[in-house]
N, C-alpha and C positions, 0 to 999 in steps of 0.2 A: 214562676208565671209572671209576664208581664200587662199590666192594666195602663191604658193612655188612653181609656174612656173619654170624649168629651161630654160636654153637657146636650143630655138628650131632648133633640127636640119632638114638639108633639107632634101627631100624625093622626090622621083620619078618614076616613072611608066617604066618598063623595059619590053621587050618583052622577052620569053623565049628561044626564038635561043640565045639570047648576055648573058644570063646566061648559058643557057649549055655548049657555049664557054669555059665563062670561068671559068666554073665549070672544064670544061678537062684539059685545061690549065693548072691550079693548079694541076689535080693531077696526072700528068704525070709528078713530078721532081723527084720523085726515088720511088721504093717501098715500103719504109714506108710510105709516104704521101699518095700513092697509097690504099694502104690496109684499111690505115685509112677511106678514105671517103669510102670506102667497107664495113670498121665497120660501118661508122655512116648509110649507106643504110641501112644496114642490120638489126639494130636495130630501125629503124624507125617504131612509132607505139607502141612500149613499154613504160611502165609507168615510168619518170622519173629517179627513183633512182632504179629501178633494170640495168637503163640502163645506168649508173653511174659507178656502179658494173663493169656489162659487159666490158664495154669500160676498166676499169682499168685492169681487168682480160689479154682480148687481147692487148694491150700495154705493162703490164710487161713481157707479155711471149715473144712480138714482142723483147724488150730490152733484156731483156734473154737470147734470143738468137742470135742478132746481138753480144752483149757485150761479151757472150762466146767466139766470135770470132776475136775481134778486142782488147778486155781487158783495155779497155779505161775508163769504172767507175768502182765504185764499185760496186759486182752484189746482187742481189733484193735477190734471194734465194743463188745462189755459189752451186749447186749442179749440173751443166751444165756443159761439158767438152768437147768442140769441137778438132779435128783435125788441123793439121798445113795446111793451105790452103783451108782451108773449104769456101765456099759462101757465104758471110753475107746478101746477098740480097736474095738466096734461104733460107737462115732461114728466114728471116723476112717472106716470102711470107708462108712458112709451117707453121708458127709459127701461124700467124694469121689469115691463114685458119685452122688450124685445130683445136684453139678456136673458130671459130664462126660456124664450123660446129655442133661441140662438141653439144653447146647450142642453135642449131636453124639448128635443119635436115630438119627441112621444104625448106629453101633455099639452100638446098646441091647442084642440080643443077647450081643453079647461082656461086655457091662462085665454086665450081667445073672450071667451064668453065674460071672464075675469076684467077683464079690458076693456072690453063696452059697456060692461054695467058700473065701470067706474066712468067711463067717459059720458057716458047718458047723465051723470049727475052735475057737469061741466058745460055751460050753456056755450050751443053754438056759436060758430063766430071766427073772426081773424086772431083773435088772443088763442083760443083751442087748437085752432091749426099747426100757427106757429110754435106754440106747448109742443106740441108732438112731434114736430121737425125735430127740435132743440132736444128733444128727450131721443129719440131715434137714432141722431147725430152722436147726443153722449155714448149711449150704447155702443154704438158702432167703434167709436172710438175707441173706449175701455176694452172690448173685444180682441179689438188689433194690437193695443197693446200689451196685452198678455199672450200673443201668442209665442209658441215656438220659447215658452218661459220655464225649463225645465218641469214641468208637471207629467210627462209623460215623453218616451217610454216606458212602462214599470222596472227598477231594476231589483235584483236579491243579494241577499248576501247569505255565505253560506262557512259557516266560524272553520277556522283554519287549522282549530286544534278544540280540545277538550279542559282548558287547564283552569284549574280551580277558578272561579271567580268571572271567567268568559261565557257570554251567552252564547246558548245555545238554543239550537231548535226543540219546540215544546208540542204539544201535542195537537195547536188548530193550527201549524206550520204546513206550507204546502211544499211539498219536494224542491221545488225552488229557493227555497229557503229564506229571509226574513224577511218582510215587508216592509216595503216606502222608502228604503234605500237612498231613491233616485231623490224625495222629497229633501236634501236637507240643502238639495242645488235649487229647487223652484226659485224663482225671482222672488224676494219680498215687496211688498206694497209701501211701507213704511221705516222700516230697519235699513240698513246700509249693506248689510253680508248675513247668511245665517251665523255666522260662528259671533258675530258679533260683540252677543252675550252668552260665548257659550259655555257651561257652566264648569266651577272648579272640581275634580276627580270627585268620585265617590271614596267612601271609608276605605281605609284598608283591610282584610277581612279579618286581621287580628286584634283592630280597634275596638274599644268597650263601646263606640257608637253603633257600631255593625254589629257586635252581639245583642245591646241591646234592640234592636232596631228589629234584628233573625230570629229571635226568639220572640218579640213580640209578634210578629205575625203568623208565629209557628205556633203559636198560642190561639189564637184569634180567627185566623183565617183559613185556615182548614178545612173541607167538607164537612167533616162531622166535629166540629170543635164542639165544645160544650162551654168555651171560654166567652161566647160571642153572643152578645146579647139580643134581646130580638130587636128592638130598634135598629141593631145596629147590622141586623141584616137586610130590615128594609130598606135600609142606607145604601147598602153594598149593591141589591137587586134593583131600586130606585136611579141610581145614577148609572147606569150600563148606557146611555146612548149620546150621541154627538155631542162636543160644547156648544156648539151653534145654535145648535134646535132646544139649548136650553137657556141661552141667553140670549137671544133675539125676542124672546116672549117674555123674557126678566125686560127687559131695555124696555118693552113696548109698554108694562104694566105703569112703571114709574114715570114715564113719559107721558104718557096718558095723563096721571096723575098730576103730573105738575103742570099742564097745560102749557108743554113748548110749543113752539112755531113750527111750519112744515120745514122752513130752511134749519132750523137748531133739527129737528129730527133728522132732516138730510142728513146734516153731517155728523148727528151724533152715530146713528147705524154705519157711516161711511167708517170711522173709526172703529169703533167695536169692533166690526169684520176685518178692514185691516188687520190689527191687534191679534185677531185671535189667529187667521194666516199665515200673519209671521211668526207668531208665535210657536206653530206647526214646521216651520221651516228650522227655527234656531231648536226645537228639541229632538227633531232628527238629527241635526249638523253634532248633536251631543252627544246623542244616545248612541250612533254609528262612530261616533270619534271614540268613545270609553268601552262599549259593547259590551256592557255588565250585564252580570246573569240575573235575573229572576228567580224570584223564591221556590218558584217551581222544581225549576234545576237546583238551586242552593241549598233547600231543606233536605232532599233527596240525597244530596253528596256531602252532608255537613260533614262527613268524616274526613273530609280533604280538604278540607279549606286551610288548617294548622292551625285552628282556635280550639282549644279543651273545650270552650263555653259554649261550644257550637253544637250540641247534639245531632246527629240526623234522626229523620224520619224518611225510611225507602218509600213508606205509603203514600207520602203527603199527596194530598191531590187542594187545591186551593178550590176554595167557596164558587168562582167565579171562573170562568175562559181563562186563561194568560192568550193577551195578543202576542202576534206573532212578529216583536223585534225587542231590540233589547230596552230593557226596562226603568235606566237610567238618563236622566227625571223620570219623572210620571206625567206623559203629556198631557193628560185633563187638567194635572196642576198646573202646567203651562199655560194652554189655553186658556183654562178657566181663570187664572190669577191674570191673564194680560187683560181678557172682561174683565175683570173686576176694578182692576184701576183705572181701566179706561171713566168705567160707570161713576166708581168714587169721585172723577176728576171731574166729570159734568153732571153729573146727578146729587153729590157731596156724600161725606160720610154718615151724612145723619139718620136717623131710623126712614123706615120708607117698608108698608105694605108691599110684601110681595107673596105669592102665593105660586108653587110649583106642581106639577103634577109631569108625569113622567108615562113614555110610552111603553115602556115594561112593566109596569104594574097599576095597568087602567083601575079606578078610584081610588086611589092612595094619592093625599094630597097633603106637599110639606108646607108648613107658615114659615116667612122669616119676616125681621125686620130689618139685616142688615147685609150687607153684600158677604163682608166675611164669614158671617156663619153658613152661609152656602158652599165657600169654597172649605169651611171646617169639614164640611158631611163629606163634599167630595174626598179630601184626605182620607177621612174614615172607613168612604167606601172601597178605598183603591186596598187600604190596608187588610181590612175585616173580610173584605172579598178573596184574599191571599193571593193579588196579583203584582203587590208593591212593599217593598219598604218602605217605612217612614220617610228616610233620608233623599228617596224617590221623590215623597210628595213635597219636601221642602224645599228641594233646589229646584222643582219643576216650580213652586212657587215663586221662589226667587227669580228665577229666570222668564218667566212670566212678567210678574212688575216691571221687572227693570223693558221688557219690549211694549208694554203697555203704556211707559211712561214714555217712553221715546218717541212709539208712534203719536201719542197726544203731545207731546212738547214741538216736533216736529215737522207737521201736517196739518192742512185746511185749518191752520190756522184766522184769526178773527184778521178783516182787511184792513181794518181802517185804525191801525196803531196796536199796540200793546201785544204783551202777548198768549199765547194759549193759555197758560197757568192765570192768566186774570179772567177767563169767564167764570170763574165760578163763585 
């Protein structure tokens, strides 16, 4: 049996009044923060990395168009040209209504109503006006230029053979066969190419890293394991949804806290989402370059892989879904580790109240104080869930960082001298 327990954090049952508290709480410090958890409503319900996109889409336009006005970084496109006096706060609000209108008419009512009662709090006048030019303008911009960005048509892939160690189709596969394909071509925001950083092979399957690694999760993540602790299944069941829609509400908490400016907000969310985007692009450009099988497949045919160490189990069914492509990295370690260094880089490494709560299992609410220990749960959960190897979560890790630091060493950077690695 293998044990790679981390250290268990506490958990507890919250009513939903003291959340929607202080869900408001947070997002009443200015209207980027505002908008933001606007974005994340708004796209709630979308498949992961379209919603990645999104989010980075309404962010750079929100920067775009605060930055036009205040000239505090350097800008994402530079084709924005605001007025002397213009509203950096009605930009922000046009800005990033009129991205999520753009892409989601269905909720035009809400982000509508959303929109005036952020603008009713912005006193009339020729500075409001031209705010909302300048914010409309960035929009429009950012819009245009993402189109025709590889994000769509959808393509599949569908494995060419059966041979030990190749992914295959699992059982929320659709006859089409693996999803997001086409994703590892989208344009990135920030990175230079998906393949960029794309990450080095996984084990070989006669490796003692891949024994260890198959057996741990054959241990652990199983339907009926008995190996699997309970925290560490609220772990598993707790993190099942978007990186976005769980670091966009981390960003906003700490932000709040430390009482940044709306232009550092602009571009801190501008970044984040970048990050996490590309991060989405270079872990398909990986996961479709090595097409490694998942545990699901793996435990199931341990008798073919040519490891003694390998036992199969024909039953194994994992804790959790196995999505539907291959499983090398683990893209939430991707995404979620490219947030995380973004956040360390402008937020620092130091402790910092945060407090999560998750849409699969309303009142269950986790503490943290450090950025990393969130992306430890996430590890845990990919694993404990029996949808990931370890060696999954590490290089999704790795590979994460390394696009997290690039888009911050690289982008909307500070104007006036020095460079990105000195705001902090």
């Amino acid at each position: 049996m293998v044990k790679t327990m981390r250290r268990t954090r506490l958990w507890k049952a919250c009513c939903a009044a003291a959340v929607a508290l202080f869900s408001s709480a947070i997002g009443s410090a200015d209207v980027v923060l505002d908008w933001n958890a606007i974005m994340v409503t708004t796209l709630t319900g979308q498949p992961p990395f379209p919603t990645a996109r999104f989010a980075a889409i309404t962010q750079v336009a929100v920067f775009e168009a605060v930055n036009a006005i205040t000239g505090d970084y350097r800008p994402y496109l530079g084709t924005i040209v605001a007025p002397p006096g213009a509203s950096a706060e009605a930009a922000a609000v046009a800005a990033a209504h009129t991205v999520l209108k753009n892409y989601f008419p269905g909720s035009a009512a809400s982000l509508d109503a959303a929109r005036a009662n952020s603008l009713a709090a912005i006193p009339d006048g020729p500075a409001k006006s031209a705010g909302i030019a300048v914010g409309e303008a960035a929009a429009a911009a950012t819009i245009a230029a993402r189109a025709n960005d590889g994000s769509g048509p959808p393509q599949f892939y569908l494995p060419p053979s059966s041979n030990p160690g190749e992914w295959q189709l699992t059982p929320t596969c659709p006859a089409a066969g693996g999803t997001f394909l086409h994703w590892r071509n989208v344009t990135p925001f920030g990175i230079q190419s998906g393949d960029q950083f794309r990450s080095d092979p996984p084990p070989a399957l006669t490796r003692a890293r891949y024994t260890r690694d198959y057996n741990e999760v054959k241990d652990v993540g199983g339907m009926n394991s008995t190996e699997r602790p309970p925290d560490r299944a609220v772990v598993a069941q707790f993190y099942a949804f978007a990186p976005p829609n769980l670091w966009n509400p981390i960003a906003r908490q700490v932000a709040a806290a430390q009482g940044t400016s709306l232009s550092e907000n602009a571009r801190a969310f501008a970044l984040l989402n970048m990050a996490m985007s590309d991060a989405a692009v270079a872990t398909f450009d990986t996961k479709y370059h090595y097409n490694f099988w998942r545990p699901e497949t793996a435990i199931r045919a341990g008798d073919t892989d040519g490891n003694p160490r390998t036992d199969p189990d024909p039953t194994f069914v994992p804790f959790g879904p196995t999505p539907c492509f291959p499983g090398y990295p683990s893209a939430h370690a991707t995404l979620s580790n490219a947030a995380r260094e973004v956040l360390e880089r402008i937020y620092g490494r130091r402790p910092h109240s945060i407090t999560v709560s998750s849409p699969v299992l309303p009142g269950v609410i986790l503490n943290y104080t450090r950025f990393r220990e969130i992306t430890e749960d996430i590890d845990d959960a990919r694993v404990y869930g029996g949808i990931h190897f370890r060696f999954d979560q590490e290089a999704g890790a790795d590979q994460g960082r390394r696009v997290g630091r690039y888009v911050y060493q690289h982008n909307l950077c500070p104007a006036r001298g020095g460079s990105c690695d000195e705001d902090q």
